[in-house]
N, C-alpha and C positions, 0 to 999 in steps of 0.2 A: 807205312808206305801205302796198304792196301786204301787205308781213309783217304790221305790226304791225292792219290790215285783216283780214286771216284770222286773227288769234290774241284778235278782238275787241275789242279798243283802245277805249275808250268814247269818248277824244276824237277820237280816229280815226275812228270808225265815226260820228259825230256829223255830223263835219264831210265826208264822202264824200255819207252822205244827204241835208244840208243842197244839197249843190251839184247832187248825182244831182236832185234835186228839179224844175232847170229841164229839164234834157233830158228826165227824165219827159212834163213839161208839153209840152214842146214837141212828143213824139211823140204826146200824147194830140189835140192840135191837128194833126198833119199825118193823122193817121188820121181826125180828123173832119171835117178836108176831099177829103182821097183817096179815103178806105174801104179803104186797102190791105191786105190780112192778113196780111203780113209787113213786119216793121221790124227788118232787121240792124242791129244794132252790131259797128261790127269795130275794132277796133287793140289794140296792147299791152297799152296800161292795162286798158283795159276786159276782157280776157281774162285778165289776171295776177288782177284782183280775181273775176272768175268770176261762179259762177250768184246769190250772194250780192246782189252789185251789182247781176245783172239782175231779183232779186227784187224789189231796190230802184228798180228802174225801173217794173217792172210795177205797182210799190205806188204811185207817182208820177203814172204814167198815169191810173191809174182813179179817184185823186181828186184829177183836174181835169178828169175832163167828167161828162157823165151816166152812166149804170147804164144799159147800153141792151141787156145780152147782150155786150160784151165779152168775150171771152177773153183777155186782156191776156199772159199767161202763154204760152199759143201763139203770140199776135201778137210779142213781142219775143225778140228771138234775140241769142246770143253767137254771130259766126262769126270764124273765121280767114281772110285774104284768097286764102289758097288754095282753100277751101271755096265761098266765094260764086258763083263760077261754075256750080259742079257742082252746088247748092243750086238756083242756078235756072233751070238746065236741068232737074232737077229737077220743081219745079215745075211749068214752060211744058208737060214734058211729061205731067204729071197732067192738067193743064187739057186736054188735047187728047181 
């Protein structure tokens, strides 16, 4: 899937965004009750198929809620679970 994904497979690529479509939703939905600005994705899959998929995420997101100044694009992340840590220590310590 991940190959024939990167070498844009139309019924491949069909069928990733058909399904990317709920986790879209679903993170446009936890963002609009959190307000978080960060939304990691992290595991294999999701890192094999890359920035592609996360575009397809971020495309998901923002048409299922309103236009309110999102940044969709900032807000959703590809991380590696090595990374996540150090990502939000990171952070906490911007915040500070």
């Amino acid at each position: 899937l991940v190959e024939a994904f990167s070498q844009d497979d139309p019924w491949v690529t069909e069928m990733i965004e058909n399904s990317a479509c709920y986790l879209g939703r679903s993170i446009s939905f936890i963002h609009s009750l959190t307000c978080v600005d960060n939304i990691f994705i992290m595991g294999g899959f999701s890192l094999a198929l890359g920035e592609k998929y996360r575009k397809i995420l971020t495309k998901s997101a923002a048409q299922a809620t309103w236009n309110i100044g999102q940044k969709w694009d900032e807000i959703i992340r590809l991380v590696g679970i090595q990374e996540i840590g150090i990502v939000g220590a990171g952070h906490l310590i911007s915040k500070l």
